[in-house]
C-alpha positions as CSV (number, residue, x, y, z in Angstrom):
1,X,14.3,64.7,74.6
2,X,11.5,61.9,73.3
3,X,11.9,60.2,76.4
4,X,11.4,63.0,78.4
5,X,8.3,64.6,76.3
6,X,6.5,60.6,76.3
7,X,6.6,60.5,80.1
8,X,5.4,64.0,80.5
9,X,2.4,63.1,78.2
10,X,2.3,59.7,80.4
11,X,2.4,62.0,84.1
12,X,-0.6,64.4,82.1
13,X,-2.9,61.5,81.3
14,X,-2.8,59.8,84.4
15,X,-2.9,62.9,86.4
16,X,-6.5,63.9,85.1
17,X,-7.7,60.8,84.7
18,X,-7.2,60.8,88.4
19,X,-8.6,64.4,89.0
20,X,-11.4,63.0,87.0
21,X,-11.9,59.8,89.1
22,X,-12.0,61.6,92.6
23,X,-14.0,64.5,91.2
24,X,-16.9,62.0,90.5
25,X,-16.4,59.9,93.9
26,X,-17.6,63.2,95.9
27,X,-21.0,63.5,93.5
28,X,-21.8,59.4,93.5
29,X,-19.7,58.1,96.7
30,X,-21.7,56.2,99.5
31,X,-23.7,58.3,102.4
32,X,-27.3,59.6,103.7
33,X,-27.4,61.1,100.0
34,X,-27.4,57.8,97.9
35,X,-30.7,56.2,96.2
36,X,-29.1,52.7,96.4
37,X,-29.3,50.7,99.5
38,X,-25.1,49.3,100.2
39,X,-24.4,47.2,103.5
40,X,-21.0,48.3,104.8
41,X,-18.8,46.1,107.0
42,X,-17.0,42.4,107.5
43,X,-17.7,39.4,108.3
44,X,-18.9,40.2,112.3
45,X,-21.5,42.8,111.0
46,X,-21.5,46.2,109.5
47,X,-24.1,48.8,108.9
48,X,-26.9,49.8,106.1
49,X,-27.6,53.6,105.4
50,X,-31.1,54.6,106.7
51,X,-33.8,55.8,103.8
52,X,-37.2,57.2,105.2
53,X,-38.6,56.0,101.9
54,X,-38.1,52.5,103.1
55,X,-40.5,52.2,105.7
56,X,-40.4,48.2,106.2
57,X,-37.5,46.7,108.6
58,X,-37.8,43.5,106.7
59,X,-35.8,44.7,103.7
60,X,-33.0,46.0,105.9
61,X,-33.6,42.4,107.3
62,X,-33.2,41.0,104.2
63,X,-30.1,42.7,102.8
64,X,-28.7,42.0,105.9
65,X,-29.2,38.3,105.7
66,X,-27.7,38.5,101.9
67,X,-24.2,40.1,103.4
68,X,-23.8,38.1,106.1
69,X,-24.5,34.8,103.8
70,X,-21.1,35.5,102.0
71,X,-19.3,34.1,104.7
72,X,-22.2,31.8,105.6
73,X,-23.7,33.0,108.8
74,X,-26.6,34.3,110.3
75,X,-27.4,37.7,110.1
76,X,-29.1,39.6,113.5
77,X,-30.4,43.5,113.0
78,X,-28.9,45.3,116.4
79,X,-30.2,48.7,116.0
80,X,-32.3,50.7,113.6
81,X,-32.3,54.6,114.2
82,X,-35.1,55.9,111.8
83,X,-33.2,59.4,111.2
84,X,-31.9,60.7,107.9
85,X,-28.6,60.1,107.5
86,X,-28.0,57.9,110.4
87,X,-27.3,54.1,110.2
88,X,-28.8,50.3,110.4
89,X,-26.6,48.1,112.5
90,X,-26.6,44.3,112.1
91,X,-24.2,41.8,113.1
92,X,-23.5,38.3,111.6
93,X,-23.6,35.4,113.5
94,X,-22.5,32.0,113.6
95,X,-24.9,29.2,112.9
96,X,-25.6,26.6,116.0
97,X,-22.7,23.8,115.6
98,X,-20.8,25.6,113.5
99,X,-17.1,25.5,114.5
100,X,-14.1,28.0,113.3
């Protein structure tokens, strides 16, 4: 009867601590809707949510260059569609004489 009662208590916690989790992922997740600049991808490229407050290209540029140095490559920006909500595209690059 213990046994049965502990894991019951056990399945409760972990149940709303999950409820919890993805009820807070829909109010702070990624998208159009989010004050923080993220660059989405691998290591080929990825893409960087467009913010009309941002109105230089050199920071998507920059952030960019930052991602793409994780695996120690260039970084090249592909496309930039200045609508809210749409995307930055960039693709990383190897350097000249670089072999794999």
């Amino acid at each position: 009867m213990l046994r049965s009662t502990l894991i019951a208590v056990a399945l409760g916690a972990m149940s709303s601590v999950w409820a919890g989790g993805v009820a807070g992922a829909g109010a702070t997740g990624p998208g159009p809707w989010s004050e923080h600049l993220w660059a989405y991808g691998n290591d080929t490229g990825g893409i960087i949510p467009y913010l009309p407050d941002i109105k230089d290209i050199r920071i998507y540029r920059q952030l960019a260059a930052d991602y793409c140095a994780r695996w120690r490559r260039l970084s090249h920006v592909t496309s930039v569609h200045r609508q809210y909500g749409d995307y930055v595209g960039f693709e990383c690059i190897d350097r000249p004489g670089m072999i794999h």
